[in-house]
VOSE-376830 format. One record per residue: residue in one letter; x, y, z of N, C-alpha, C in turn. Coordinates in steps of 0.001 Angstrom, whole numbers, plus 500000, padded with zeros to 6 digits. Layout:
// VOSE-376830
AXYZXYZXYZ ...
This chain:
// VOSE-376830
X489282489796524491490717489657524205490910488741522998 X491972489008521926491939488294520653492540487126521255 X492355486174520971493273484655521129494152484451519912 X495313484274521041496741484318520061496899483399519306 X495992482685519490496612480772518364495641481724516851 X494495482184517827493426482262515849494413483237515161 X495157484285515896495348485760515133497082484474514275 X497709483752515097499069483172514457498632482284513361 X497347481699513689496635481011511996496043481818510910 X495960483259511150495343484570510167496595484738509615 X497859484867510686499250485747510025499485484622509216 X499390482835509527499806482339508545499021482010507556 X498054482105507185496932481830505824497419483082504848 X497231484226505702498134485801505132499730485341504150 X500270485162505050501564484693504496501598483623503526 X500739482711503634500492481288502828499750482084501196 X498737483162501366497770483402500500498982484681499655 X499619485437500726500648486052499678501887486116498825 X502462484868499389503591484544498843503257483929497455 X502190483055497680501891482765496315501655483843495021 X501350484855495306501020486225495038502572486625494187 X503173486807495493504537487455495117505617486918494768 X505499485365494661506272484576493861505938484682492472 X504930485456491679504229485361490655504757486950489998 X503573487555489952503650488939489417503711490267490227 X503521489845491166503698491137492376505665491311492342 X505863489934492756507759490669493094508248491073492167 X508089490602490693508867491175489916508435491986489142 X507109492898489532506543493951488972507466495058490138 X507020494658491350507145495513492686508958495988492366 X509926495097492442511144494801491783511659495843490772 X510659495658489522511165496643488080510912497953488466 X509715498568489214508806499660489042509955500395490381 X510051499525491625510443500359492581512082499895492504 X512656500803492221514575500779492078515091501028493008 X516303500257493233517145500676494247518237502023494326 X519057502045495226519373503687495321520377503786493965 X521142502288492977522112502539492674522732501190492152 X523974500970491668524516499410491594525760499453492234 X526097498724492717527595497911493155528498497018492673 X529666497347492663530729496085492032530786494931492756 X530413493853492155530176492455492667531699491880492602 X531835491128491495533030490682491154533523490524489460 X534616489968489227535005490157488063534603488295487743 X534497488162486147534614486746486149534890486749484351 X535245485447483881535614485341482288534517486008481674 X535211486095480563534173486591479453533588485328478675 X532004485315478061531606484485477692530851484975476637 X530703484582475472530041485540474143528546486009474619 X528400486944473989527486487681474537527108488551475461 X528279488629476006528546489295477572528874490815476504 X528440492255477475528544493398477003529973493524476823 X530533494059475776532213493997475896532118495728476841 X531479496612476658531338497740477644531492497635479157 X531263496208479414531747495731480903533156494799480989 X534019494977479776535485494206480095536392495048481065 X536538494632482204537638495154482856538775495118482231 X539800495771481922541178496071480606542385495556481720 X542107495964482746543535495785483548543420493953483459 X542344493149484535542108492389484572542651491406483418 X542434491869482440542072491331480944543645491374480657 X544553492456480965545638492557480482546375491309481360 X546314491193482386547195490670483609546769489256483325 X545883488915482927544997487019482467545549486703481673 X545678487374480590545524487445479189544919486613478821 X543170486724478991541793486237479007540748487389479366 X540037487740478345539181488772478571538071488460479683 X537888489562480627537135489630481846536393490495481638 X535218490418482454534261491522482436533617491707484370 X533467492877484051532994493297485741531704492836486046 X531200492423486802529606492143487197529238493195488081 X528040493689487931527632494526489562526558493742489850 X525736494319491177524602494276491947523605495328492066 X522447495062491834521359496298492335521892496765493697 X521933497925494333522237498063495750520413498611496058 X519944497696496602518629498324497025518257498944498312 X518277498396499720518211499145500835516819499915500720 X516100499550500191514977500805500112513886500328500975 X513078501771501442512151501888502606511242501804502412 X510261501069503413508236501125502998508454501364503610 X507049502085503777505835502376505040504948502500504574 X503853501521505477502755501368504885501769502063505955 X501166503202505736500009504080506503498940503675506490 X498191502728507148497047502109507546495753502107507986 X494719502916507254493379503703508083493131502185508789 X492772502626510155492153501591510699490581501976511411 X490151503502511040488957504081511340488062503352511169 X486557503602511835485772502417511936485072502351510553 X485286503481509775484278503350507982485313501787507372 X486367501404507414486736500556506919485830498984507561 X485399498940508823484598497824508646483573497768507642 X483087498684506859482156498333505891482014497252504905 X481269496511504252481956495693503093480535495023503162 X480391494912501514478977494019501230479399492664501117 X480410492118500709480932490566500434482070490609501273 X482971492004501585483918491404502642484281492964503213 X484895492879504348484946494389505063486648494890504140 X485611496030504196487285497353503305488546496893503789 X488841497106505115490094496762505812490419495631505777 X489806494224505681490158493162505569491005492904504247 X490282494006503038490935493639501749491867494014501666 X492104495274502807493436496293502946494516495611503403 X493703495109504417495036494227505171495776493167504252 X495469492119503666495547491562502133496695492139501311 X496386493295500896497030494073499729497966494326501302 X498031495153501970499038495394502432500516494627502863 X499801492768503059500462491755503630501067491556502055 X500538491431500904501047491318499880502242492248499478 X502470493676499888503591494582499925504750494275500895 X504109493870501735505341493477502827506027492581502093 X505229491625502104506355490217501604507085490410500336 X506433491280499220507429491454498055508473492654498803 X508300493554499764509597494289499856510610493287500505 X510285492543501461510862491262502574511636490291501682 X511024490138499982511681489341499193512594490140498116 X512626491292498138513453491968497289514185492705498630 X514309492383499504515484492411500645515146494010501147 X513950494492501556513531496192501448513158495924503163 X513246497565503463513313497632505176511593498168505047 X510784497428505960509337497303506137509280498177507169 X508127499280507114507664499612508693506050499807508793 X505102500297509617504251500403509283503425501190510625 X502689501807510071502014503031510968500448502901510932 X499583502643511855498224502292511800497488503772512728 X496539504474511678496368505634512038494631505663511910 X493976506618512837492309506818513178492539508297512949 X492050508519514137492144510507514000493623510857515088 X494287509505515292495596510196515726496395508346515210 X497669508998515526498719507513515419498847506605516259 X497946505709516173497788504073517266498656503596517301 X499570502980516531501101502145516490501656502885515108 X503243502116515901504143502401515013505103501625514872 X505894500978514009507268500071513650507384500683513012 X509228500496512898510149501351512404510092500462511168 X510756500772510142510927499756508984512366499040508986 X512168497394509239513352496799509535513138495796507934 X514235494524508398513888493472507781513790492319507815 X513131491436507125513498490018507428511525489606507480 X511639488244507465510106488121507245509763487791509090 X510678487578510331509925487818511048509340489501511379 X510348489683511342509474490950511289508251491805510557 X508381491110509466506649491066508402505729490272509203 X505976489281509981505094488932510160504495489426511873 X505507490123512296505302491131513896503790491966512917 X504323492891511851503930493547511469502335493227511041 X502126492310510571500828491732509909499623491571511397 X500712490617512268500126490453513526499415491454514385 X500184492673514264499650494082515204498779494354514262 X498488494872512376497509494790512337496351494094512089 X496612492462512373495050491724512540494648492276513743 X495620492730515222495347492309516306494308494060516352 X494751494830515705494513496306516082492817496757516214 X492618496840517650491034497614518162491308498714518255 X490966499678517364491534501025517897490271501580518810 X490450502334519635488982502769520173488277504114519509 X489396505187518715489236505940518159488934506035516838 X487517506179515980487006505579515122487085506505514279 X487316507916514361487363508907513145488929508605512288 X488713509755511128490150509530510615490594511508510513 X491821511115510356492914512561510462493804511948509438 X493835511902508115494804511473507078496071512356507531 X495771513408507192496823514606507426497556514647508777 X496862514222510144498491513803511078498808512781510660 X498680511400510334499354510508509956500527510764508841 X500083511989507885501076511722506781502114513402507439 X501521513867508555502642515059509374503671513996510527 X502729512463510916503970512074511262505094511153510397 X504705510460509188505597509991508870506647510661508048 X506086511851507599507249513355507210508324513491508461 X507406513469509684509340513555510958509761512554510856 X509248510828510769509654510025511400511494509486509923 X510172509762508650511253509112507620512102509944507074 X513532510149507577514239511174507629515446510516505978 X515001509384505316515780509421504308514177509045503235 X514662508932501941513842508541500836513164507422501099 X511911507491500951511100506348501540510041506238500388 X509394504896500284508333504538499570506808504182500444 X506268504920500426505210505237501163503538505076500405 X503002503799500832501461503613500831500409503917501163 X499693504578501208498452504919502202497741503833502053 X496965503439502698495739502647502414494845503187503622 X493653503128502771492840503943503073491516504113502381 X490504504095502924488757504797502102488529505961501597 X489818506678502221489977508155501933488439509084501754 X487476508838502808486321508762502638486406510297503789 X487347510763504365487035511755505072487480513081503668 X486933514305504603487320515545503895488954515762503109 X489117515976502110490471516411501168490692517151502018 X491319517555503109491733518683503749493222518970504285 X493700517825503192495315517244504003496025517215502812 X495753518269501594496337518496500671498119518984500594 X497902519670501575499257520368502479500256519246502515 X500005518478503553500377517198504253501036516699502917 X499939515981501712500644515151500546501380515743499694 X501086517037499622502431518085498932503947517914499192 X503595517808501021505019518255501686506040516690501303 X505043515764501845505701514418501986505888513910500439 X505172513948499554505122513577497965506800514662497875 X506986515762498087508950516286497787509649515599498064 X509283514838498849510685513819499301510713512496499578 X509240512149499479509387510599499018508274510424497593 X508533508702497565507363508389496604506272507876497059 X505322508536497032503487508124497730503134507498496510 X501925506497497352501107505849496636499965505559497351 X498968506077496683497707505539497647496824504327496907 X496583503777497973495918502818498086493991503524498216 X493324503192497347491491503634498031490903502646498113 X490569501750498995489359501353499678488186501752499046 X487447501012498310486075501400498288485244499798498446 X483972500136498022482930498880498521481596499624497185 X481197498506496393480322498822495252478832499492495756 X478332498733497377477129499635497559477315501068498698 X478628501017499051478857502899499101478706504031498084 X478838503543496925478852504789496034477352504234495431 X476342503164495850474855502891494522474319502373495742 X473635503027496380472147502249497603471453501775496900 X471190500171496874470271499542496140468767499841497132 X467681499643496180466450499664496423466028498767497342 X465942499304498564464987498049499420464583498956500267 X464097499900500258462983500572501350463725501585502134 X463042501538503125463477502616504397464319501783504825 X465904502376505146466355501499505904467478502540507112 X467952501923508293468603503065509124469709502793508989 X470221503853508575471553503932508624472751504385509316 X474102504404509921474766504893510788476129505182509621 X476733506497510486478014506724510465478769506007510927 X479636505333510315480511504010511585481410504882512449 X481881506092511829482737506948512642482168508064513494 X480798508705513380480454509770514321479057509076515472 X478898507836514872477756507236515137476134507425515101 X476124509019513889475254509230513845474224508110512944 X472582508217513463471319507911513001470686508137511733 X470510507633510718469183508435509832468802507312509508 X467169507316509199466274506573508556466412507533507028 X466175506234506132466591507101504446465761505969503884 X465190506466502646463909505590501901465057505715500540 X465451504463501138466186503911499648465272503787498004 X463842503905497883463408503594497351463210505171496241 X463610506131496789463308507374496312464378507600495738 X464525507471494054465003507855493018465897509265493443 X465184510157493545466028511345494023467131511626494892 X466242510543496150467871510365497290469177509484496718 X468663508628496158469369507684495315470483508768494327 X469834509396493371470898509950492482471291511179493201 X470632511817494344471845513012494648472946512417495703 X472612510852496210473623510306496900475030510070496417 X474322509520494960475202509197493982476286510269493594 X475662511136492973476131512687492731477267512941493753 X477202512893495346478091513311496489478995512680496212 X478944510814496404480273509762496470480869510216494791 X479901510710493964481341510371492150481907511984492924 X481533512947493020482063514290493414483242514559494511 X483316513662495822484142512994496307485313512600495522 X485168511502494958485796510352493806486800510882493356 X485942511752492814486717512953491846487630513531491698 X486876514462493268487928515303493890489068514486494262 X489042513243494884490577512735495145491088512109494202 X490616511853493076491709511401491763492562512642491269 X491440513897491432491898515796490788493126515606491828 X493318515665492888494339515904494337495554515162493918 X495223513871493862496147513142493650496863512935492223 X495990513450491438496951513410490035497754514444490219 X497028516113490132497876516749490876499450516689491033 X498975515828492350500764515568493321501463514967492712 X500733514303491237501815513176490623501801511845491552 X500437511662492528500714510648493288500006509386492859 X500701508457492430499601507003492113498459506572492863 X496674506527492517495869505964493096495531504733492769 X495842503699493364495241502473493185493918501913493826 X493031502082493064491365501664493573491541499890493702 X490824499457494950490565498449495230489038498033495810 X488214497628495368487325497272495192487029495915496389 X485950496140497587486114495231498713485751494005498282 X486810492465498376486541491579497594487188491388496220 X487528492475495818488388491935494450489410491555494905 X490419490927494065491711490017493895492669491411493998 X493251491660495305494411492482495014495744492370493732 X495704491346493516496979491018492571496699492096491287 X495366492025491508494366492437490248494714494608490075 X494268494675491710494719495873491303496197496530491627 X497045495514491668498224496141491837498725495849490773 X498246495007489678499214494567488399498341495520487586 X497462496203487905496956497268486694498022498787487629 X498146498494488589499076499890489133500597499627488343 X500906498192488389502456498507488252502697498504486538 X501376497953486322501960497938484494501285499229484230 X500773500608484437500489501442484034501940502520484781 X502305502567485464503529502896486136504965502677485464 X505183501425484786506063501001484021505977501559482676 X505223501652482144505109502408480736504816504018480405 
């Protein structure tokens, strides 16, 4: 059983390690790139040089007789959901496990939507849908959210990308901004799925990778397991041949889901287990912006 004091000192180091984050270049990248539905009339106030004269209210202006100008507001209201592989290939990691970095980048999205006032939800998916929150707001509720997934054992270790992204197509019944995160390490076979949901919202995936999944360094025979089917093999890392047709499979993979996803027009952001998320979300949002 997890003990609730360690998992409330994870949510807060999380929260402590991302705000710093998103007080920086995350909120006001996250901010420019993702728009709200629209603007609103705030209030009227004097005119002061430099102010657009294209915003003088005339009536106002007539009735003062002191030129006024209108102010608005962003009206934002806008939706995450963040889709969460929690399959067992994400424990992998040579300096730190996939999902740990996921979780990271993901706690880092919450809090910039939580600070640009955005409704959070989040869906943690294997080969079916383990949990679900609706997308609300406010930072306790980021931090409900963070909590279920430090706390999450799923027992079901494969992945099904494609029901996860068939349920959040019923669940998000208005315009939503939608993350995958993910190793995306199972079969492209959920091409369907990101078609349907990419019409009506904006996807973004998140990939999970780890530097000695795609390059087996040289050290002998060693046994290896599927973390998700639990299969066995002994493999002689030392044989050049297994080495580069291994290689050959993971760039061919790679590939194929950058081909898929450009495709859909859907943003992939590679994250690397152990790198500085800030790192790869400020190469996502300044290539996005221009």
């Amino acid at each position: 059983m997890t003990d609730t004091k360690d998992i409330l000192k994870r949510v807060k180091k999380l929260e402590i390690k991302s705000r710093m984050l998103v007080e920086g270049l995350i909120s006001g990248a996250y901010h420019s790139v993702f728009k709200g539905r629209g603007i609103e009339f705030s209030e009227v106030r004097e005119y002061v040089p430099g102010d657009d004269i294209r915003a003088i209210d005339w009536n106002v202006t007539a009735r003062m007789n002191l030129p006024y100008v209108k102010e608005f507001i962003e009206e934002r209201d806008l939706i995450v959901y963040i889709l969460f592989d929690a399959s067992a290939s994400g424990n992998f990691g040579s300096s730190k496990e996939k999902k740990e970095s996921g979780i990271e980048l993901a706690a880092s999205l919450m809090f910039a939507a939580q600070r640009n006032n955005d409704n959070v939800g989040l869906v943690i998916f294997t080969d079916r849908v383990e949990s679900f929150i609706p997308a609300r707001k406010g930072r306790r509720h980021v931090l409900r959210l963070l909590s279920l997934l430090l706390q999450s054992k799923t027992l079901n270790k494969g992945t099904d990308i494609g029901k996860a992204l068939g349920f959040i197509r019923k669940i998000a019944k208005k315009k939503s901004i939608i993350f995958i995160v993910s190793d995306f390490i199972a079969d492209i076979n959920y091409r369907k799925e990101l078609q349907m949901l990419k019409s009506r919202h904006d996807v973004i995936a998140v990939g999970l990778t780890d530097l000695h999944e795609s390059d087996i360094p040289d050290v002998g025979y060693i046994e290896i397991e599927d973390e998700e089917t639990g299969e066995q093999i002994v493999v002689n890392t030392s044989d050049r041949e297994f080495r580069k047709r291994y290689r050959s499979i993971m760039q061919r993979h790679a590939n194929a889901l950058k081909r898929t996803m450009s495709g859909l027009g859907i943003g992939l952001v590679p994250l690397i287990s152990g790198e500085d998320f800030q790192m790869a979300l400020g190469r996502y949002f300044k290539g996005r912006a221009t």
